[in-house]
N, C-alpha and C positions, 0 to 999 in steps of 0.2 A: 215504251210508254212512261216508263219512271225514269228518263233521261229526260223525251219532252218536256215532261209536269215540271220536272226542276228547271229547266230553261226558260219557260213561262213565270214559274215564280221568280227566276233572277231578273228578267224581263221588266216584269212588274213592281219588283220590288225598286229597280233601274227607275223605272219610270214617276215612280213615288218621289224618290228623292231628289230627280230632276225639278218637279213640280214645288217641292217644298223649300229648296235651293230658288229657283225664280220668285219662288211668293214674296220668301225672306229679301232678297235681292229688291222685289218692287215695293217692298214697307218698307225701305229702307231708302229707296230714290225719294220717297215719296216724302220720308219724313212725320211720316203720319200714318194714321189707321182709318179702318173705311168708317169708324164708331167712335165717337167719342166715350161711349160708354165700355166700349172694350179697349182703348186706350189707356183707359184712368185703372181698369182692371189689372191691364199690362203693369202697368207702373208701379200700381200698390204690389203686384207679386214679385216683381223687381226688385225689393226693399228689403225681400226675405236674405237673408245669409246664404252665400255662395248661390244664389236665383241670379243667373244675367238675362237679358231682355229675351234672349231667343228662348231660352227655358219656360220664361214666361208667356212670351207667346204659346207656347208650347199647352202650359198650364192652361191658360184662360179658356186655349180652345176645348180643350179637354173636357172643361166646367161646361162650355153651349152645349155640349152633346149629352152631359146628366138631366137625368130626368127631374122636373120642377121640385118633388118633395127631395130628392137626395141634396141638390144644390143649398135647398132651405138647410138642411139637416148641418149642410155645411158650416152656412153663414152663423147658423144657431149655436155652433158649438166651439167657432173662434169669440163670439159673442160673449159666452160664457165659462170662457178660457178667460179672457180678460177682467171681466164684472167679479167672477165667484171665485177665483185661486187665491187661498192666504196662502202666507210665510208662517211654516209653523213655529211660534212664539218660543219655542226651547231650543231648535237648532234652525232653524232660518231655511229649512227645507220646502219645497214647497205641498200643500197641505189643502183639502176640501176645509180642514175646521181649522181649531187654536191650535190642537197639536198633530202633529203627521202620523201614518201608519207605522211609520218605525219608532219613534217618541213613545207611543201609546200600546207597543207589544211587550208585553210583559215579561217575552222570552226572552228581551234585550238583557245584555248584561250592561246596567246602567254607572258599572267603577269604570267602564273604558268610551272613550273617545275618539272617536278619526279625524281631523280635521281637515277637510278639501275645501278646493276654492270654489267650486261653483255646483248644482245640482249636477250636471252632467259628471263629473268626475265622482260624485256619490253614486250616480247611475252603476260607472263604472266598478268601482269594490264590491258594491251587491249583487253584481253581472256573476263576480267570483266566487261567491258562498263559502268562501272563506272565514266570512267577518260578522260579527255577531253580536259586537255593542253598537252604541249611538255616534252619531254622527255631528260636527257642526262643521255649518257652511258660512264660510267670510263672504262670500260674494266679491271675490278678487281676490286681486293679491298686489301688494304694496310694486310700486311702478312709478317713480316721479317722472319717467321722460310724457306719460300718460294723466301726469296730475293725479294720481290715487297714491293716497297716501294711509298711513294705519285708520287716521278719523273716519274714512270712508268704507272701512270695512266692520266685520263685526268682531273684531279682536276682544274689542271691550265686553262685551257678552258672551265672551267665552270664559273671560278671566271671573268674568261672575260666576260663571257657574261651577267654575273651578274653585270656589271659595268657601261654597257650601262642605266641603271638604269629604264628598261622596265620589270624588273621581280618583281610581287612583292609579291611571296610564291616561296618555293621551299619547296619539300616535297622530305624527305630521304627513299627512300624504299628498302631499303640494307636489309640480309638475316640478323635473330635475332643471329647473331652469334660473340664471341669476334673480330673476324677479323672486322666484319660487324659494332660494336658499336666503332671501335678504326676509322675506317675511315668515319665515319658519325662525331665522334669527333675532329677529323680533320678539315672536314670541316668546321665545326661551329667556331671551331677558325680561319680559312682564314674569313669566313663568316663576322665576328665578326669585324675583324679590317677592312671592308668597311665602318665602322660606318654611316650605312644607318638603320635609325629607324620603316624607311615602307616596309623595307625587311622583311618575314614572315620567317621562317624556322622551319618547321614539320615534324614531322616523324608518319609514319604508326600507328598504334593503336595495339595492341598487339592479335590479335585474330593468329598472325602467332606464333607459337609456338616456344620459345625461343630454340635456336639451330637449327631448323631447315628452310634448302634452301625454296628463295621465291618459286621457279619454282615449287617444290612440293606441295604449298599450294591450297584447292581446288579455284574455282571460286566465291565463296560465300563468302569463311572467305575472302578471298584475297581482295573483292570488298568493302566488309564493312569495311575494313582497311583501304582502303583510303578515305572512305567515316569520320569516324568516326576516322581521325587521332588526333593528340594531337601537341600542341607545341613543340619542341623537349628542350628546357628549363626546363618546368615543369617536365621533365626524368632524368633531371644528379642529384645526390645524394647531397642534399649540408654540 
C-alpha cells in the first residue's frame, strides 16, 4: 500500500508538471496572456530583482488563489512601504520616523561607527550580534564604470558627523571588492585631513572573502570580522 500511495504521488506529481510545462509552452507561443489584467501583473512582478517572467507567472497566480482581504492586505502594505519609509536622518538607514530603531537605542555605543554600503549589508552585521555601535549607510559605493561617484553617496554626511568630535572608531565594512577598497580609500583621505589623532579608523579583518558581497557572508565569518578587525593603515601597501 505505501509503494502504491507513492507511485500515485510520483504519478501525480508527473502529471503536474507536464501540465505546467505546456501551459508555460502555450503563453509563450502565444505571446500573451489570456488577461490583460494578469499580464500587466506578470510584468510589474517581473521588475522585482532576480523575479524572471515564469517566477512571476508563478507569483500572480499565487495572488488569484488569496482570499480578497489577504490580497488587499497586500497591495496595502507595498503601498505603504513606499508612501511611509524615511531614511533615518543620522545614518541614512531606513526608519518609520527621523531617526531609526538603532540611532534612537540608547544602548548604542555612539564613539563607534560601521560604515556599509547599503541597508542590506547593515542587515547583515546585526544578523551577527557581535556589533553594538551605530551605523552609517552611503548607499553605494564609488563605481565610475556605473557613473557613481563620492557626490552621489553619503560620504559627506558622514564626515559631518565625524566632526562633532564624538566618534572615536569608525570601522569600514564595505564588500572586499575594488569598487569596495577604492571608496574605503576615499574615505581615509576625507578622514585624514580632520587631522583628529583619537579618531580610530578600521576596517573588517579579512575572513570575508576578497571579491566577494558582505550580504553573502555567513554569520560566523561576518561576526568575527568585526570582532577581529585591523587598523585600516596597517592594509595600504607602502
Amino acid at each position: 500500500m505505501v509503494n502504491a500511495g507513492y507511485q500515485l504521488q510520483k504519478v501525480v506529481h508527473g502529471c503536474m508538471l507536464k501540465f505546467a510545462h505546456r501551459y508555460f509552452v502555450l503563453l509563450r507561443e502565444m505571446n500573451s496572456f489570456p488577461s490583460r489584467i494578469f499580464e500587466q501583473a506578470v510584468n510589474e512582478f517581473a521588475t522585482l530583482p532576480g523575479i524572471g517572467r515564469r517566477s512571476a507567472v508563478r507569483m500572480v497566480l499565487h495572488m488569484l488563489k488569496q482570499e480578497g482581504s489577504d490580497a488587499r492586505r497586500f497591495g496595502e502594505t507595498i503601498l505603504r512601504l513606499t508612501q511611509e519609509i524615511r531614511f533615518c536622518k543620522n545614518c541614512h538607514n531606513i526608519s518609520d520616523g527621523d531617526l531609526c530603531t538603532i540611532c534612537s537605542d540608547p544602548r548604542r555605543d555612539p564613539a563607534l561607527i560601521c560604515v556599509v554600503e547599503d541597508v542590506r549589508d547593515l542587515l547583515a552585521v546585526e544578523n551577527t550580534n557581535q556589533y553594538h555601535g551605530l551605523y552609517h549607510v552611503l548607499n553605494g559605493i564609488i563605481s565610475p564604470m556605473d557613473g557613481i561617484g563620492p557626490s552621489n553617496l553619503t560620504i559627506d554626511a558622514l564626515i559631518e558627523r565625524l566632526n562633532g568630535g564624538h566618534v572615536n572608531e569608525v570601522i569600514m565594512a564595505l564588500s572586499a571588492t575594488m569598487e569596495g577598497d577604492t571608496t574605503v580609500f576615499y574615505i581615509y583621505k576625507k578622514i585624514s585631513r580632520l587631522g583628529s589623532q583619537a579618531l580610530k579608523l578600521s576596517s573588517i579583518a579579512r575572513g570575508v572573502s576578497i571579491g566577494d558581497d558582505l550580504e553573502y557572508a555567513d554569520e560566523v565569518t561576518l561576526g568575527r570580522s568585526i570582532l577581529n578587525r585591523t587598523p585600516y593603515e596597517s592594509t595600504l601597501v607602502r
